[in-house]
KEDO-446280 format. One record per residue: x, y, z of N, C-alpha, C in turn. Coordinates in steps of 0.05 Angstrom, whole numbers, plus 5000, padded with zeros to 4 digits. Atoms other than C-alpha are relative to their C-alpha. Layout:
BEGIN
@nu->X; nv->Y; nw->Z; cau->X; cav->Y; caw->Z; cu->X; cv->Y; cw->Z
...
REM end
This chain:
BEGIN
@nu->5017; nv->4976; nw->5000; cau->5000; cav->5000; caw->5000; cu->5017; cv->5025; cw->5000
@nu->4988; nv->4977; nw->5012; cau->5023; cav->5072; caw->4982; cu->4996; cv->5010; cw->5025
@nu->5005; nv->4990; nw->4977; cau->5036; cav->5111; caw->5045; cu->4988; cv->5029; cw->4986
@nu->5011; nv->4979; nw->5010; cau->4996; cav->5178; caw->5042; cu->5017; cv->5027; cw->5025
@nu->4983; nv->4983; nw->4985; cau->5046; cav->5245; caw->5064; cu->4979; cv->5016; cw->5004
@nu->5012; nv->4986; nw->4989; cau->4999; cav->5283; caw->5106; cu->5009; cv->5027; cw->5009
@nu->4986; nv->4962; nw->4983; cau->5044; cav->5347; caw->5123; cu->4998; cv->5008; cw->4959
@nu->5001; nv->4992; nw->5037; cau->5035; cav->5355; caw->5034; cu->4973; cv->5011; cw->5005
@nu->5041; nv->5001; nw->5004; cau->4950; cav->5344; caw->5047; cu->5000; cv->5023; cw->5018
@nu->5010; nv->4984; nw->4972; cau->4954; cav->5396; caw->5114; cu->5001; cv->5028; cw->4976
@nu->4986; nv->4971; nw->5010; cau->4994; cav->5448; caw->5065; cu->4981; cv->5003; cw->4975
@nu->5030; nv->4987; nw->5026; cau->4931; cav->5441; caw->5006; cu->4991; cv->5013; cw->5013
@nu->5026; nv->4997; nw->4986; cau->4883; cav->5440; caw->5057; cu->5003; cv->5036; cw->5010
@nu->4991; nv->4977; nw->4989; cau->4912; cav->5505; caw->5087; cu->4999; cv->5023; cw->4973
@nu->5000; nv->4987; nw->5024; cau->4920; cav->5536; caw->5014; cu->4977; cv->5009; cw->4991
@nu->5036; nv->4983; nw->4998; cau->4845; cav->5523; caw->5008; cu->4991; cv->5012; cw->5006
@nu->5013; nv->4992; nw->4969; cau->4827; cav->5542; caw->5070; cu->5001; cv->5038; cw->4982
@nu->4991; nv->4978; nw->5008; cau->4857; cav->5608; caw->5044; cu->4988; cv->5014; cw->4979
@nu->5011; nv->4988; nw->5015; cau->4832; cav->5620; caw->4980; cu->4969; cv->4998; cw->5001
@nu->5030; nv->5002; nw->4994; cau->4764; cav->5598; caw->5003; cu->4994; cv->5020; cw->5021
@nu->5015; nv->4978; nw->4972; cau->4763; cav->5660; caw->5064; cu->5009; cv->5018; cw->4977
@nu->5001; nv->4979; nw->5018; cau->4785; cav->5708; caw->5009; cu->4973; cv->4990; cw->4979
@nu->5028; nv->5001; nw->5019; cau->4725; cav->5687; caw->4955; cu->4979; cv->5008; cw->5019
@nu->5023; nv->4998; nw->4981; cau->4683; cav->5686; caw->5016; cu->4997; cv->5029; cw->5013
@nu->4997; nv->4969; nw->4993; cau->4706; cav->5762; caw->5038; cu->4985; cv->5013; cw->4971
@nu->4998; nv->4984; nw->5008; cau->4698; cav->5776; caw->4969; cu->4974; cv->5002; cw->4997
@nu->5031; nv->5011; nw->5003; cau->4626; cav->5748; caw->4961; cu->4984; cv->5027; cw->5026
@nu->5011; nv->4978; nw->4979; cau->4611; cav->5788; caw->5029; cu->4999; cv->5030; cw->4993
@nu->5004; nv->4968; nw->5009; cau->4636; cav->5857; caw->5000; cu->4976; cv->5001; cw->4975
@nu->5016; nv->5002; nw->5029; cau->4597; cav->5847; caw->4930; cu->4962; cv->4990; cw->5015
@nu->5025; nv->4998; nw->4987; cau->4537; cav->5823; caw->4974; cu->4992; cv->5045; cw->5028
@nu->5006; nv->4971; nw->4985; cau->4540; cav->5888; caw->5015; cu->5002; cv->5019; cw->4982
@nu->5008; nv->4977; nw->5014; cau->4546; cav->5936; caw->4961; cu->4972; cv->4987; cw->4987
@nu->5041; nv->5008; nw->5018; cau->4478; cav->5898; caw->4922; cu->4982; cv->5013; cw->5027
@nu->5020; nv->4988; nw->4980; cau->4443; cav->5915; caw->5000; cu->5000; cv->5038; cw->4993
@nu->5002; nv->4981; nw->4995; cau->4465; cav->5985; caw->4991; cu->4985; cv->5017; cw->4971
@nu->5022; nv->4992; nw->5017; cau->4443; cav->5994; caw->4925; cu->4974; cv->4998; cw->4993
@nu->5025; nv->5014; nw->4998; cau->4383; cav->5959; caw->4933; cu->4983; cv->5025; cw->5021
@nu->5007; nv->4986; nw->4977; cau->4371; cav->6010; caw->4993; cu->4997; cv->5032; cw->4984
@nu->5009; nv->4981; nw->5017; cau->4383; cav->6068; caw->4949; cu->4981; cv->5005; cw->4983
@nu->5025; nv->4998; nw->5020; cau->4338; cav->6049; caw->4902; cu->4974; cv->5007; cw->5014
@nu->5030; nv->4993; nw->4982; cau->4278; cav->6045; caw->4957; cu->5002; cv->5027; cw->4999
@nu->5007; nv->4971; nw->5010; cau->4301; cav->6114; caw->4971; cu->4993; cv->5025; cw->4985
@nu->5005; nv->4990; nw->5020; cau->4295; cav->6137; caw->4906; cu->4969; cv->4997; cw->4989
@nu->5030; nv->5012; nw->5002; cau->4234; cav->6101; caw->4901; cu->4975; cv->5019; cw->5021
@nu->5024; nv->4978; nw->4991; cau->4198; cav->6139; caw->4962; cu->5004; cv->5028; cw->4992
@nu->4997; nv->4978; nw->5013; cau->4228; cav->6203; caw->4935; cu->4986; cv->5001; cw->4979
@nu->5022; nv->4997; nw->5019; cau->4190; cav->6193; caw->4873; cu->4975; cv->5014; cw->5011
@nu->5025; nv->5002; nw->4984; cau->4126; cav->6174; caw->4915; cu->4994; cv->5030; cw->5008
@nu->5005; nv->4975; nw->4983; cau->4136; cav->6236; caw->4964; cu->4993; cv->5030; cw->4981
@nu->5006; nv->4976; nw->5018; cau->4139; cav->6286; caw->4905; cu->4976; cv->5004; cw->4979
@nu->5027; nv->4994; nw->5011; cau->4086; cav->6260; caw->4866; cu->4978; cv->4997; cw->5012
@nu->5033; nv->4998; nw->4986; cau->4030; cav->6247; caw->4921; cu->5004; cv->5007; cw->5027
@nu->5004; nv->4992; nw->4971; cau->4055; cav->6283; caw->4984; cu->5019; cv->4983; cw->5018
@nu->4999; nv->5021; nw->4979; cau->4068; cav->6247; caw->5049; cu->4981; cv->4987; cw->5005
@nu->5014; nv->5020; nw->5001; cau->4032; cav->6184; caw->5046; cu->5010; cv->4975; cw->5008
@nu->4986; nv->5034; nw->4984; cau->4049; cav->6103; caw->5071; cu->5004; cv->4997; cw->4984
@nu->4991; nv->5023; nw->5009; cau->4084; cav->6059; caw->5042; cu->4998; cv->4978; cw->5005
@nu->5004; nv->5027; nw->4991; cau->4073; cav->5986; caw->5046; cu->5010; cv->4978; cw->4975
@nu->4995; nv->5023; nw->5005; cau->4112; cav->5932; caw->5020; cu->4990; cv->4972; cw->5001
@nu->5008; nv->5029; nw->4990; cau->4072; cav->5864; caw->5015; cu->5003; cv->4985; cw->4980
@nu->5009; nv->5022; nw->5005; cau->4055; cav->5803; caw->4983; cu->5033; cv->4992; cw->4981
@nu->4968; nv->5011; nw->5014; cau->4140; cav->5781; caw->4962; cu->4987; cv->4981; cw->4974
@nu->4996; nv->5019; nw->5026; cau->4136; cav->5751; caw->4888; cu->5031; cv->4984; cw->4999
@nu->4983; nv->5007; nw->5001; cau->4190; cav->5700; caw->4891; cu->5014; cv->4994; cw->4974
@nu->4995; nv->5009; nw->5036; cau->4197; cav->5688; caw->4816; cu->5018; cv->5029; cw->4996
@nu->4993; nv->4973; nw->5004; cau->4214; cav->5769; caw->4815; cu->5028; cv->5008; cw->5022
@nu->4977; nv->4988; nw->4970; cau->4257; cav->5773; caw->4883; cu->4989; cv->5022; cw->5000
@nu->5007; nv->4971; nw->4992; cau->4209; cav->5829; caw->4896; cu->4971; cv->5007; cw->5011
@nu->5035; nv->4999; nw->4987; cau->4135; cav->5856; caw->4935; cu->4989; cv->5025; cw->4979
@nu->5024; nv->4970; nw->5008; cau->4079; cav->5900; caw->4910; cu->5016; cv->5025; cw->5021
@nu->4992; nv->4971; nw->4985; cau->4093; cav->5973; caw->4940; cu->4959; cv->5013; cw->4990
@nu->5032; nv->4990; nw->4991; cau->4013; cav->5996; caw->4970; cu->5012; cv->5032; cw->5003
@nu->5010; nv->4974; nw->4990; cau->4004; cav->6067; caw->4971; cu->4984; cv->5004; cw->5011
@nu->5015; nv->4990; nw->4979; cau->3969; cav->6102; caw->5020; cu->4974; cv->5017; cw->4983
@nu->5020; nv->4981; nw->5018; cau->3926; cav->6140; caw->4961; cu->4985; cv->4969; cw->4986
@nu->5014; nv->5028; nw->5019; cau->3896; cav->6054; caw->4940; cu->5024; cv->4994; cw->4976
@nu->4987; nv->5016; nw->5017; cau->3948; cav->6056; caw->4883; cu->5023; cv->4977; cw->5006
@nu->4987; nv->5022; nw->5004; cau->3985; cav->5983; caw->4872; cu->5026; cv->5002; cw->4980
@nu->4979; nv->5002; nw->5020; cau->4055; cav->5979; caw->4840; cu->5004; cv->4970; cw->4995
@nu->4994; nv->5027; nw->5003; cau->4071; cav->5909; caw->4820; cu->5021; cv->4989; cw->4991
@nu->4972; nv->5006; nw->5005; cau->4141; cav->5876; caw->4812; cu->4990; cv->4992; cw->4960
REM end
């Protein structure tokens, strides 16, 4: 039987280890700027709202998962729809 050198397998494993916490940092930054843009956009979105019908609610409901996105209820009855 072939002996298997385990201080070779520690020094992959460790290499992985490595480039798998960097992809995974990088995944984290690139996920945190999508939240922040995602966040701007709502703001941009009630900024619309506020200038064309006032101060009125907002309501986020019924999530379409097909869309990754909800209706937006106005407080005046109108429905936006993903």
């Amino acid at each position: 039987m072939e002996k298997i050198n385990t201080e070779t397998k520690c020094l992959s494993l460790s290499f992985v280890w490595g480039v798998r916490a960097k992809l995974r940092a990088e995944g984290d930054k690139l996920r945190a700027e999508g939240a922040k843009l995602w966040a701007e956009g709502d703001k941009l979105w009630a900024e619309g709202v506020i200038a064309a019908f006032g101060n009125i609610t907002i309501e986020w409901k019924n999530f379409n998962s097909e869309k990754s996105d909800c209706e937006c209820h106005l407080g005046n009855g109108l429905v936006f729809k993903p």
